[in-house]
Structure formats: structure tokens, C-alpha cells
C-alpha atoms as one frame of an Amber mdcrd trajectory, in Angstrom:
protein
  12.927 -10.526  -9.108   9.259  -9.124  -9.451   9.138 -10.671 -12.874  10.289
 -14.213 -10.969   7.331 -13.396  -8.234   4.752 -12.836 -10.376   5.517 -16.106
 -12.511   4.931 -18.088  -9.081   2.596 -16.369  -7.702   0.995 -16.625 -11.507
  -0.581 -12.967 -11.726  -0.855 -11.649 -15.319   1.349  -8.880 -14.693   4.773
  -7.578 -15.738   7.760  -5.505 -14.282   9.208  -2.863 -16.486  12.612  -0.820
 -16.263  11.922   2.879 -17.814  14.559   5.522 -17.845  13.045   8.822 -16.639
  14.901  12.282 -16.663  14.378  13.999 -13.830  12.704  16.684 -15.809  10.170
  14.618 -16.897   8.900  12.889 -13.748   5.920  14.326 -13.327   5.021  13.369
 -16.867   5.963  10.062 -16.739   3.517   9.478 -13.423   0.777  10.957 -15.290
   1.790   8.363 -17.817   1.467   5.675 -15.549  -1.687   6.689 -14.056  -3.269
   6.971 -17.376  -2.084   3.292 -18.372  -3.619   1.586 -15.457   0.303   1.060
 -13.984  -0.345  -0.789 -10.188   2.474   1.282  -9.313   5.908   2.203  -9.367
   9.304   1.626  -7.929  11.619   5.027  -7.913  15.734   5.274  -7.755  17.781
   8.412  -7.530  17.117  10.610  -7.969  13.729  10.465  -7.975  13.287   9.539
  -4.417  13.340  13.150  -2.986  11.600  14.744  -5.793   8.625  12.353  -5.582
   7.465  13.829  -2.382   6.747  17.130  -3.723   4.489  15.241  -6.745   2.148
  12.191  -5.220  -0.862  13.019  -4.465  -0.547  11.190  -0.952   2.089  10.047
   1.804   2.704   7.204   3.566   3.340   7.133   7.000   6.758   5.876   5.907
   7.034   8.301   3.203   6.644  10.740   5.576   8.968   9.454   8.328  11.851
   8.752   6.452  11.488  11.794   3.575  11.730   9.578   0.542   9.442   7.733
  -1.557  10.598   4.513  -3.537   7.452   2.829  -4.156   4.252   4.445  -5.408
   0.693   2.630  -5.626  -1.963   3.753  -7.893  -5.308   3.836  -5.856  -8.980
   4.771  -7.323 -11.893   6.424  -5.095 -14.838   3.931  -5.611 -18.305   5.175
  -6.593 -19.271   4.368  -2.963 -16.339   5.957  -1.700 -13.102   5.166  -0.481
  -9.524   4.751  -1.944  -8.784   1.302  -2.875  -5.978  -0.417  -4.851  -6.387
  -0.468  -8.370  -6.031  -3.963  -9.094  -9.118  -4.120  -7.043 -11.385  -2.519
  -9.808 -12.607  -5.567 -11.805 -15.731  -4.753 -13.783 -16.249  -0.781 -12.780
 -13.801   2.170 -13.298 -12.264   4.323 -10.434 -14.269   7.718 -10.146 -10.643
   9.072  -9.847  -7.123   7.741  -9.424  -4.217   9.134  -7.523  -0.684   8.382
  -6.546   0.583   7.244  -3.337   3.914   7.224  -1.886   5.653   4.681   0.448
   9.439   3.957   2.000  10.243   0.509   1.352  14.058   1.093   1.702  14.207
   1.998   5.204  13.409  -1.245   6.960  14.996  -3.224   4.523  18.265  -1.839
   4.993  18.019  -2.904   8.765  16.755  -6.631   7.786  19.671  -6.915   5.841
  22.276  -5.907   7.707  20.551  -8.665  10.433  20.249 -10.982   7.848  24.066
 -10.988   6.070  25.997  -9.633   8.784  24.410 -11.239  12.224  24.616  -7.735
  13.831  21.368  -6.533  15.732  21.848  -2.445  15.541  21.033  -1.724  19.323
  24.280  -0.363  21.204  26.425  -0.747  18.338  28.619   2.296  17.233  27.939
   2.959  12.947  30.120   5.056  10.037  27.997   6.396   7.651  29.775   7.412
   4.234  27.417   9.724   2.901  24.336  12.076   4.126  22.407  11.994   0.703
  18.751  10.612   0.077  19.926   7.031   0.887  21.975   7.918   3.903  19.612
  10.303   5.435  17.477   7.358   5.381  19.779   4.771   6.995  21.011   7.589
   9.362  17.369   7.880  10.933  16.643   4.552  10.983  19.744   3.140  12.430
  18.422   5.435  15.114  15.488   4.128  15.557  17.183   0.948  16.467  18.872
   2.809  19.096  22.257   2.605  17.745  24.907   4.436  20.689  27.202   6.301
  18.014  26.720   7.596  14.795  29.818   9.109  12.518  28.763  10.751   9.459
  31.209  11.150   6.802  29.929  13.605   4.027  32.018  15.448   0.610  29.215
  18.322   1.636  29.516  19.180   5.049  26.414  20.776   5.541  24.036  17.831
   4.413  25.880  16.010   7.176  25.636  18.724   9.614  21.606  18.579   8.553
  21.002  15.052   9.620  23.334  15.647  13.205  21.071  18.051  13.818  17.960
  16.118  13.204  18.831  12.766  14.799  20.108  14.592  17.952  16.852  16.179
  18.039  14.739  12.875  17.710  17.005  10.849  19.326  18.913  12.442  22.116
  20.345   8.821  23.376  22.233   8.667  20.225  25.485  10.614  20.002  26.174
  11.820  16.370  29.639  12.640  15.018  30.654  14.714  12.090  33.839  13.447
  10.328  36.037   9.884  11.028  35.845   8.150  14.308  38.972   7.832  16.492
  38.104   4.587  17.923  36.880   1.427  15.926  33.361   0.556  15.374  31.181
  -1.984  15.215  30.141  -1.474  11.374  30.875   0.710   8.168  27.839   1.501
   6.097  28.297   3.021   2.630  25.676   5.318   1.325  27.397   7.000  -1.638
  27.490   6.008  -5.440  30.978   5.887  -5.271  32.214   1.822  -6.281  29.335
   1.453  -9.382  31.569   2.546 -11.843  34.608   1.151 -12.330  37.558   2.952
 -11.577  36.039   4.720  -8.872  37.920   5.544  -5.596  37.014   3.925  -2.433
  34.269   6.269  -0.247  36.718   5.995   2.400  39.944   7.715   3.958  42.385
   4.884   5.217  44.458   7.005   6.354  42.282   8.503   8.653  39.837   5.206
   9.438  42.014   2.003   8.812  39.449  -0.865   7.957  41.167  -2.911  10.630
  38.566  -0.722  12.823  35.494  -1.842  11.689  33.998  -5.343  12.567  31.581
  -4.858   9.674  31.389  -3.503   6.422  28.081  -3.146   4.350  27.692  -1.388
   0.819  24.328  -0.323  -0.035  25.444  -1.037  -4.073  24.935  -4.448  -5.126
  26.328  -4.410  -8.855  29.511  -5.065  -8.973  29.089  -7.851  -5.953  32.244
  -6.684  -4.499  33.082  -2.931  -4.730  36.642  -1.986  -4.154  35.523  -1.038
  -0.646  33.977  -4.347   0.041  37.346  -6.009  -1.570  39.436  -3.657   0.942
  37.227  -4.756   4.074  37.514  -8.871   3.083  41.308  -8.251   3.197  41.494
  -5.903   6.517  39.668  -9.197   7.969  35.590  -7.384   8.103  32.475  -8.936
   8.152  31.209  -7.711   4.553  27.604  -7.712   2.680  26.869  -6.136  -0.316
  23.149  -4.030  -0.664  21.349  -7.343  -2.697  19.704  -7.837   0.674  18.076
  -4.272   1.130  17.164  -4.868  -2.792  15.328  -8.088  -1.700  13.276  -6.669
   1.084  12.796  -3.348  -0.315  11.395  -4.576  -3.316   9.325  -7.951  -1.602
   7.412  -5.114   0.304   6.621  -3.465  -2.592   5.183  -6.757  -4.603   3.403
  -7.006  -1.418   1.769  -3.193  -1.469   1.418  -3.358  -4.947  -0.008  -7.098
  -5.167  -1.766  -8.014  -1.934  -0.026 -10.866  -2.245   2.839 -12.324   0.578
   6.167 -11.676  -1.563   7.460 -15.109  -2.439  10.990 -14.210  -0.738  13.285
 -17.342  -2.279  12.152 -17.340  -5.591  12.837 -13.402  -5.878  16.283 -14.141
  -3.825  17.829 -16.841  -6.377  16.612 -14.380  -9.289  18.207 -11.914  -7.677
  21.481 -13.981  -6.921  21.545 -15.537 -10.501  21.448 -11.772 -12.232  23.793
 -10.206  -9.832  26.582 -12.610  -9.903  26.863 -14.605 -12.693  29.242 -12.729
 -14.146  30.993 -11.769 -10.488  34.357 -13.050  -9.949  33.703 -13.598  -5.906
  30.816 -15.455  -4.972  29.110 -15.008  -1.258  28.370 -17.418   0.876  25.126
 -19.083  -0.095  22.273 -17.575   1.861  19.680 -20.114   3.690  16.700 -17.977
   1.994
């Protein structure tokens, strides 16, 4: 999709996939900073270890305790951090790394977006209390959400984010384990549906689908997880997490760039890698 965005927005530039052990992330962001990168997108499970190694936060960085994006900034002779694409004929006195969250409002635009459900008063499961659904978890809050039900395999991480919302956000009552009564949406946060084979992040027995109005997987490849394939038969509302990969990444192009992202080009490059090959098609979206 950046690839697609930079064609149309025709900027010289060029997106790159690079497999990083987590080992070696702090080399690889020297790396980058050496190069002249413009930045950086991160995935797990780089997210959390990022915020130990830029040089500076975000404010959403900060809020949401996760960094996906990272701009490269130089301190001008006269002063001042500015972008580095903004160095044309001089050279940065110095250059340093800068984290953002990208992921944590996109998650909400797309759940708008797909599913037609605004967040406010609405009671949300949460599979998972990892980096991803810490992040959901607090800003689902921040919408002012009326229930929360965390579902975790570590009981502790999802004990860690009750504890944190309920402090923030007193309003919002948080639940550890399976809901008796249904909800308004099902939000899954865990890895579990990328490979094939793999079980679905949810106990029917104790939370039948038939519960749930919606159901919205944060994984976007395969289209349909087994869990998305179980929801479209109990009779849910489904999306799959290509919309939080649209929105995350078009603020990126735009932190990185300047530039307003060019939203239905990236879209339709999205939609034409991500299911080509899928078996169920979604509805076609009006971006």
C-alpha cells in the first residue's frame, strides 16, 4: 500500500519489508539511521521493545505503550528537530529516532468503518491482553465503552490491564474471564487464526457466538480466520483487521511524508494483495 501511495503521490521513495530478530533491533535502527531511512514501521514483537530504544516518544507512544511507527528527525544547524526528508542541500547536525502509535486510533476507525458500531455504551470481549490488546483495551476506553471482558491464556497480563483501565477509567467496568450475557462485539487480539490449523481464540462452550452482534479480528491474512468463518455462520456482523492496516499505516505515510495519505489507492492495493487468493470475498468497501 505505501509502495501504491508513493507511485500517486509520485515521491522517489520506496517501502521495504526487512526481517529483524529481536536481538538485533537495536542494530538494525542504527542501520536505518545511518542510511538516511525516513522511518520505520514495527510488528511484534518489536512494538514493546522499541520504547526502551528511540531516542524520543510520542505523545501516542507514550499513551498507549507501543511504538509502530518511527520517524527519523535531524537537529538543524539553527536548531530544532525537523523531519529528515526536510534536509535538502545541508546535513542534520545529528539524527535521532522517534516513536509514534499509529495502531491505536486505527483500530477504532475501523471497527466504525466495517462494522457501523460507534464504541460509546457498547459492552466489548477482548481475546487477548498482549501488546495489541493492551492497546485496543485502553482505547476502547477512551471511547467510553460500558463493559469490558478480557479473555487472556496468562491471567496476570489480563489482570494488569483491569487494573489499569479501572484506574483511568472508573465509568468502565472491566471483567476478567467470559461474559454471561451477550455483547455488543468480539474483538480478537491474539495470533491465534494466521496459521493454518490453528484453534479458534475462543471457548464456545462458555461464550456461544450467537452472543455477540459483532465480531472483528485484528489479523487480516487469511481474510476469513476460522473465528471470523464461525461468527458469519452464528449470524455476526464480521470484519477482518485490513481496515486498522489501512489507517494505521495512511498515518504513518502521512508522519513520514507530510503528505495527506492517498486512502483509495492504498485501500484497493491493499484489497487486491489480501484477497486474491481468498476464497470469501467482503463486501466491497465505498473507500
Amino acid at each position: 500500500m505505501h509502495n501504491a501511495a508513493f507511485a500517486a503521490l509520485g515521491l522517489n521513495w520506496r517501502y521495504l519489508a526487512l526481517e529483524v530478530r529481536p536481538d538485533d533491533l537495536p542494530a538494525a535502527l542504527a542501520g536505518a539511521r545511518v542510511m538516511g531511512f525516513a522511518g520505520l514501521n514495527l510488528t511484534v514483537p518489536h512494538k514493546l521493545l522499541a520504547l526502551e530504544l528511540v531516542d524520543a516518544l510520542d505523545v501516542s507512544a507514550k499513551v498507549w505503550g507501543a511504538v509502530n511507527t518511527i520517524l527519523f528527525e535531524g537537529r538543524h544547524t539553527r536548531g530544532g528537530w525537523r523531519p529528515l526528508r526536510e534536509f535538502k542541500q545541508d546535513s542534520p547536525v545529528e539524527i535521532r529516532t522517534r516513536g509514534f502509535n499509529t495502531d491505536a486510533d486505527a483500530i477504532v476507525v475501523a471497527v466504525r468503518e466495517d462494522l457501523k458500531i460507534e464504541l460509546r455504551g457498547r459492552k466489548v470481549l477482548l481475546l487477548g491482553a498482549g501488546g495489541a490488546g493492551r492497546t485496543a483495551a485502553l482505547r476502547f476506553a477512551t471511547e467510553g465503552i460500558s463493559e469490558l471482558f478480557l479473555v487472556n491464556r496468562t491471567f496476570g497480563k489480563a489482570q494488569k490491564i483491569q487494573r489499569e483501565i479501572t484506574k483511568q477509567f472508573p465509568s468502565v467496568y472491566v471483567g476478567l474471564g467470559y461474559p454471561k450475557t451477550e455483547v455488543d462485539l468480539v474483538v480478537n487480539a491474539t495470533s491465534l487464526g494466521l496459521q493454518p490449523g490453528d484453534p479458534i481464540p475462543l471457548d464456545g462452550k462458555q461464550f456461544p457466538l450467537k452472543q455477540a452482534g459483532a465480531v472483528y479480528d485484528l489479523i487480516y491474512r487469511p481474510a476469513e480466520t476460522p473465528l471470523l468463518k464461525a461468527a458469519r455462520k452464528a449470524g455476526c456482523q464480521t470484519g477482518n483487521g485490513l481496515g486498522m492496516l489501512l489507517h494505521q499505516g495512511a498515518k504513518a505515510f502521512e508522519i513520514w511524508t507530510g503528505k495527506p495519505a492517498p486512502l483509495g489507492v492504498m485501500r484497493r492495493a491493499l484489497e487486491a494483495e489480501v484477497y486474491r487468493s481468498s476464497v470469501h470475498r467482503p463486501p466491497s468497501s465505498p473507500h
